[in-house]
N, C-alpha and C positions, 0 to 999 in steps of 0.2 A: 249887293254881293257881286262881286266880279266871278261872270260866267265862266270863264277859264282858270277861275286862280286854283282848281287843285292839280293841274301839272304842275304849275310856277310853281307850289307850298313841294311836292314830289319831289321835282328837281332837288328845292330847297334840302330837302331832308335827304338826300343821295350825296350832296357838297358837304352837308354837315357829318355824313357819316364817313365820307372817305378821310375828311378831316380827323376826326377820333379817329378812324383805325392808322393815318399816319402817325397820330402820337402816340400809341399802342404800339405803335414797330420801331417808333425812337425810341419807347423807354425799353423794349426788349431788347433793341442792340446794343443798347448803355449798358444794360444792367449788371453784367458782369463782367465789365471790361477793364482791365488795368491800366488805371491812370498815372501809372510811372514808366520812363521813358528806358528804353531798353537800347544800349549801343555796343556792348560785346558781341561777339561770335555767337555765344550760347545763347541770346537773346533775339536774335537774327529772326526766327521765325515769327519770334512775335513783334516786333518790330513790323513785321510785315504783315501779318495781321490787324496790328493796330492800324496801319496805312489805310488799308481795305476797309476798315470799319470805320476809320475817321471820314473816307473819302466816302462811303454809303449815306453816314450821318451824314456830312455835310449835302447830301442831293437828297434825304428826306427834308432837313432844314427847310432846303429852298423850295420845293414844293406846297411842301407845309404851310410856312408865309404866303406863300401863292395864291394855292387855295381857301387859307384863312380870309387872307383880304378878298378875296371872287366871294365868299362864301357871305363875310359880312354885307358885302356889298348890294349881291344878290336880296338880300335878305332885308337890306332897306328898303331897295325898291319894291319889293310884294309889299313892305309898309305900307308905304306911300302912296300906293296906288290903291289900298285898302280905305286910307282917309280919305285921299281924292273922292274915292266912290262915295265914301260912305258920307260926307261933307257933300257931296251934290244933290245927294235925295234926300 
C-alpha cells in the first residue's frame, strides 16, 4: 500500500465532485431555456438573456472538459502507482 495514497484517493474525490456539481449547474442552466431565437424588439430582453446564458454555458463547458480530463488523468495515475506498488511486493 502506498503510504500517502489517501490524500491522492482525497484530492481524487474533491476533482470528481467538482466535476458532478459543474454538470449539475449545466443542466440547471439548460433546463429551461428557450431554444428558439428571438430578433424583434419584444424579444430584445430575452435575446439577451439568452447571450448571458449561452456565454455562462459556454465557460462551464470548458471548465468542465478541463477538469474532466485533470480528473481522468489524475485518477490514472493513483492507478498506476497502486500496481507499481502492488507488482513490487
Amino acid at each position: 500500500m502506498i503510504p500517502f495514497a489517501n490524500p491522492l484517493l482525497l484530492i481524487w474525490v474533491v476533482l470528481a465532485i467538482v466535476v458532478l456539481g459543474l454538470l449539475l449547474y449545466r443542466f440547471w442552466l439548460t433546463w429551461h431555456e428557450d431554444t428558439s431565437i428571438h430578433f424583434d424588439v419584444a424579444g430584445q430582453s430575452l435575446s439577451n438573456r439568452q447571450a448571458t446564458v449561452s456565454r455562462l454555458v459556454e465557460l462551464v463547458d470548458y471548465w468542465g472538459k478541463l477538469l474532466t480530463v485533470i480528473t481522468l488523468l489524475y485518477g490514472l495515475a493513483i492507478a498506476s502507482a497502486y500496481l507499481i506498488v502492488a507488482w513490487q511486493s
